[in-house]
C-alpha positions in Angstrom: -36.7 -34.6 0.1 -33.8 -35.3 3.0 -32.3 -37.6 1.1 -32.0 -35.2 -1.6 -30.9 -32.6 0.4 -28.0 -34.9 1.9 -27.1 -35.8 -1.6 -26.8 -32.2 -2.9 -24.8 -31.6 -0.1 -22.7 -34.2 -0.5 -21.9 -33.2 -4.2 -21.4 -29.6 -3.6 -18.3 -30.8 -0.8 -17.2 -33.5 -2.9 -17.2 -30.9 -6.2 -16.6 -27.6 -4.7 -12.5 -26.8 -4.1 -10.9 -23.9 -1.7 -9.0 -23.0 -4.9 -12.5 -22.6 -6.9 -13.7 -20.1 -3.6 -10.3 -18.3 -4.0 -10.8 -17.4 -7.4 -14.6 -16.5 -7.1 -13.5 -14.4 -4.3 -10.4 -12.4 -6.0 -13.1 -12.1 -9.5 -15.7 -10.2 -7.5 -13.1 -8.5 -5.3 -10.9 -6.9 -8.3 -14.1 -6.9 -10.8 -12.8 -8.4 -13.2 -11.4 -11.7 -14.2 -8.3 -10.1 -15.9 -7.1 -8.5 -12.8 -7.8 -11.4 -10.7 -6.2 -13.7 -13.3 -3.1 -11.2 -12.6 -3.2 -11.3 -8.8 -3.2 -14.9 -8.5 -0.8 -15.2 -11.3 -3.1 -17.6 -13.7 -4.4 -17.3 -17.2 -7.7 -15.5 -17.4 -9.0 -19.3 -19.3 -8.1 -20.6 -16.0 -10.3 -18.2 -13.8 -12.8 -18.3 -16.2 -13.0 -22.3 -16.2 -13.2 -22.7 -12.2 -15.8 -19.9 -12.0 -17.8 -21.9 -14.6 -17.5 -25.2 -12.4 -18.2 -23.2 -9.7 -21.6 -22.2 -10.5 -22.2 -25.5 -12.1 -21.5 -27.3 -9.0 -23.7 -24.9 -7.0 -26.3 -25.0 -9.6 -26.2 -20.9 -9.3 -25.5 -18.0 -11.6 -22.6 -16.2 -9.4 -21.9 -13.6 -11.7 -22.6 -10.8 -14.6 -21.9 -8.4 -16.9 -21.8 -5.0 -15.8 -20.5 -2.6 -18.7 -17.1 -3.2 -18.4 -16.9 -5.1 -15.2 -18.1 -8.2 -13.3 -20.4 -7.7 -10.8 -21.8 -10.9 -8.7 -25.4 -11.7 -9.1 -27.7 -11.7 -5.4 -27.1 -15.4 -4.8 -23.2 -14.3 -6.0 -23.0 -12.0 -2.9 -24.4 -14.7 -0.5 -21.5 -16.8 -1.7 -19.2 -14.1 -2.0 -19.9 -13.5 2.1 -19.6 -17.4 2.6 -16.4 -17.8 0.4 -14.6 -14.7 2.7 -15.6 -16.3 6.0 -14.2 -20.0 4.9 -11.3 -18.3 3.6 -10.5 -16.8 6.1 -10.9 -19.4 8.6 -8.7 -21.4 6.4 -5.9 -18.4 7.2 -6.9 -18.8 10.8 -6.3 -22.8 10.6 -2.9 -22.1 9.1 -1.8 -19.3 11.7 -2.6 -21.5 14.5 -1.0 -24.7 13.1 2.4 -21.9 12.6 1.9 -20.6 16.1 1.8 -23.8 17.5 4.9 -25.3 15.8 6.5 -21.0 16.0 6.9 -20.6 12.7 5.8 -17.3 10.9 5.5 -18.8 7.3 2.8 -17.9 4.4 2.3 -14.6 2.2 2.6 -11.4 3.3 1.3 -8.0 0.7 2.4 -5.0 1.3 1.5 -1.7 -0.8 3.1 1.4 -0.3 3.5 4.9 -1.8 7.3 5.7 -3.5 8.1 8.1 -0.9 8.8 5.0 1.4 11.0 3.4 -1.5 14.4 3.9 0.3 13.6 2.5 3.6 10.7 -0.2 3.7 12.8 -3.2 1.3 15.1 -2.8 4.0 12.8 -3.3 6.8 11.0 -6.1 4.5 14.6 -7.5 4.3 15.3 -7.8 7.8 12.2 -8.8 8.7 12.2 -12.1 5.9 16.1 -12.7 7.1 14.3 -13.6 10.9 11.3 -15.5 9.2 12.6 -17.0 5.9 9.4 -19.1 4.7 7.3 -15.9 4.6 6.3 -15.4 0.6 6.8 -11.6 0.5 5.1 -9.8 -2.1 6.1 -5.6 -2.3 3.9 -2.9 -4.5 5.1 0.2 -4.9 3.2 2.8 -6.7 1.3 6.3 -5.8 -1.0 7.4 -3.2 -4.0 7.1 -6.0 -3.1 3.5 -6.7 -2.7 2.6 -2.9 -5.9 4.2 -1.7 -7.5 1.8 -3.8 -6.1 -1.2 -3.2 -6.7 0.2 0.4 -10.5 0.2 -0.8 -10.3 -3.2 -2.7 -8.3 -5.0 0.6 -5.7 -6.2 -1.6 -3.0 -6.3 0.8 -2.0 -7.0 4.3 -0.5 -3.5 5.3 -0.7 -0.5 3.2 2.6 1.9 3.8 1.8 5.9 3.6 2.2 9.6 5.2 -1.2 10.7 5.1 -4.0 8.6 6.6 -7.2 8.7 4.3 -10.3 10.4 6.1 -12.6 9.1 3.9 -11.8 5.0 4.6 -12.4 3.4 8.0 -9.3 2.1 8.7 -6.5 1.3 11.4 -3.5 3.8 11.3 -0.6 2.7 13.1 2.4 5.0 13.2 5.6 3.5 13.1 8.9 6.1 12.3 9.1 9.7 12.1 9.1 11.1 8.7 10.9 14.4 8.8 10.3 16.6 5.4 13.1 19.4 4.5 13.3 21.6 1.7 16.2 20.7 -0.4 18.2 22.6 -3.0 21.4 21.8 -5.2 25.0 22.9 -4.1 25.5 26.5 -4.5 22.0 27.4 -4.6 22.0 31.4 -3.5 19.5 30.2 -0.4 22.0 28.0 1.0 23.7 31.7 2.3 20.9 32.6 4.0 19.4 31.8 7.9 15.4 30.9 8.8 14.2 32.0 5.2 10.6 33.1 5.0 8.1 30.9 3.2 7.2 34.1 0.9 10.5 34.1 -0.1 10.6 30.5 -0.8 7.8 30.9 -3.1 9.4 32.9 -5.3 11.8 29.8 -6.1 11.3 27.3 -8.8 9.3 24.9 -7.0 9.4 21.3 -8.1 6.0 19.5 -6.8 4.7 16.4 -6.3 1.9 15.0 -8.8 -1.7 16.5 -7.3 -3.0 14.1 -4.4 0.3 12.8 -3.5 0.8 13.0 0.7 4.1 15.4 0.3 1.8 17.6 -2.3 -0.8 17.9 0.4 1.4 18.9 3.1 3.1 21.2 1.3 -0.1 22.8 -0.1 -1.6 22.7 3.2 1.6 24.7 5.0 1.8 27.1 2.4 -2.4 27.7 2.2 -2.0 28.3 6.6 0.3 31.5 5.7 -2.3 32.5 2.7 0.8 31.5 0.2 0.3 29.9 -2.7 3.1 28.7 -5.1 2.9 28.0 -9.0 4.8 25.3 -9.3 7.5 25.2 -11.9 7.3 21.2 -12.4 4.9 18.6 -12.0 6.7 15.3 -11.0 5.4 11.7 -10.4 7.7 9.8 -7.8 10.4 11.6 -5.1 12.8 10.2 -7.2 12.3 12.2 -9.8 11.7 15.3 -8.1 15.3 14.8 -6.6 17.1 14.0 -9.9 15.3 17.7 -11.1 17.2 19.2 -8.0 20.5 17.6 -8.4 19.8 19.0 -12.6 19.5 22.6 -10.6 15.7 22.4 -12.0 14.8 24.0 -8.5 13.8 23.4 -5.0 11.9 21.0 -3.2 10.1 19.6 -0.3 11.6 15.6 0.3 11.2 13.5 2.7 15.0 13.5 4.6 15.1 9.3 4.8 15.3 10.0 0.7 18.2 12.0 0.3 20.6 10.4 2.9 23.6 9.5 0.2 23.2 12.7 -1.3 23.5 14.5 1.6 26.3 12.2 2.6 28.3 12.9 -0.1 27.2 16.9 -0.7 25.5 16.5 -4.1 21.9 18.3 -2.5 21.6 20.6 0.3 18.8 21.4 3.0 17.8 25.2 3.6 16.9 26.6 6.7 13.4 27.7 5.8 10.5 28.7 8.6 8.1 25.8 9.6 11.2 23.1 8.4 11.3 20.6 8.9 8.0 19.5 8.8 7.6 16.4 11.4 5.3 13.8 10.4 4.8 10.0 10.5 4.9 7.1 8.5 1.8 4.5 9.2 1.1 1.5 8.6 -2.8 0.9 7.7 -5.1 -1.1 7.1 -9.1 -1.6 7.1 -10.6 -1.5 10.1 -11.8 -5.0 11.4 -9.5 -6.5 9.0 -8.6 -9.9 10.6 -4.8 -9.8 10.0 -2.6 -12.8 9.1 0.0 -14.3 11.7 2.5 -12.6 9.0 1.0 -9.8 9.1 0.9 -9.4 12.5 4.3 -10.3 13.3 5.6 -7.7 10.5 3.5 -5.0 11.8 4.6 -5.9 15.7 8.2 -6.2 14.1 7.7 -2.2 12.4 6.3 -0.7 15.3 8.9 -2.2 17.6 11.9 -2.5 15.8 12.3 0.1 12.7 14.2 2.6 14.2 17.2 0.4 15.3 16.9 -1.2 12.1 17.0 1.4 9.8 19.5 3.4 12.0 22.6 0.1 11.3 
């Protein structure tokens, strides 16, 4: 019975690859082979193939069908939990080699929401110009679609305004994020001093989609005065709400790192309006007890220390 013991072994770490626990890993993580397939840039006949050797070589069904999804079967989890913990002491293995020879190299995932746009490629930028074998990989998309890559832990560091309550994570804040309500040249506002929030309501308000951060601040300032607004537009990015007020479509609440050319060059306006700005912060986040990467670190560590002189040349 040893002997057979010491020869299954033997197969399984002659058989079994790191590439094979890496896909098994992203297939149960994502749910799905087709969004694996995506994340590790492969062809879903691919995935499918090494998950198949993978459970032939373990001798193991790892996986099943679930409705629409793929959900891992109970030995699946057990090797789920064994494939993260090898993985990641293979990440360990390749920071410490880096540290040792002090090179920050490898991938590095950041998500964040399209307020932050218009200042994090430039920190990103800086930050690859010091470290220039780092494999940078940027998503930018709504709060929605960041929360649950936030959930899934597909990414490093996860860039928003508003920390989630309902996640356990780390929330690290970085920069200021001052928010002013904006209008277009020669709005009738722009006359008046410390305008009231009731009479701000009565403007043509262009919002943010539900569940965005600036939506929820907004909402929650104007719900502290008993004020509620009916918004005249429903918008999906900040850039879009500030092409509707250079159109004259209304006024708005942005986020004063997005408007710096146009206030440059006069195209949009700030009012002075009671409560505004609104000072708040950008985070960086992630889950907490996530073991970060060496790149990870180092970016976060280069944010925390280093984004205000950088974003102020």
């Amino acid at each position: 019975m040893g002997a057979m013991t010491n020869l299954s072994k033997s197969n399984i770490v002659q058989s079994l690859t790191l590439r094979q626990l890496q896909i098994f890993e992203a297939v149960v993580r994502y749910g799905g082979y087709t969004k694996a397939a995506d994340a590790l840039h492969l062809s879903q006949p691919t995935v499918s193939m090494q998950i198949k050797k993978l459970s032939e070589t373990l001798g193991l069904p790892l996986l099943e069908q679930v409705g629409r999804s793929v959900s891992p079967t109970a030995a699946g989890r057990d090797v789920y939990d064994t494939a993260r913990e090898i993985l990641s002491g293979v990440v360990a293995l390749d920071d410490l080699t880096s540290e040792h020879k002090g090179v920050v190299r490898g991938d590095l995932s950041l998500a964040v929401i399209t307020s932050a746009t218009y200042f994090m490629p430039h920190l990103l930028g800086a930050f690859i110009n010091r470290h220039p074998d780092l494999r940078p990989r940027l998503t930018i998309t709504n709060r929605a679609n960041v929360l649950e890559r936030l959930k899934s832990n597909q990414d490093d560091l996860l860039i928003m305004g508003q920390v989630p309550q309902e996640i356990a994570v780390e929330a690290h804040p970085f920069i200021d994020n001052e928010m002013v309500v904006v209008a277009p040249p020669g709005h009738p506002l722009l006359e008046h001093n410390n305008i009231s929030l009731q009479r701000l309501a009565q403007e043509r308000f262009l919002v943010r989609e539900p569940g965005s951060g600036t939506r929820l601040t907004v909402d929650r300032l104007f719900a502290s005065h008993d004020i509620s607004i009916t918004p005249f537009m429903e918008l999906g990015s900040a850039e879009a709400i500030k092409q509707g007020v250079l159109a004259g479509l209304g006024v708005s609440v942005l986020s004063r790192r997005n408007i710096g050319l146009e206030l440059a060059s006069g195209h949009i306006a700030v009012l002075d309006v009671q409560g505004f700005p609104l000072v708040r912060r950008w985070y960086a986040v992630h889950l907490r007890g996530k073991r970060l990467s060496l790149a990870a670190r180092s970016f976060l560590d280069f944010i925390l220390t280093e984004s205000g002189e950088t974003l102020s040349t």
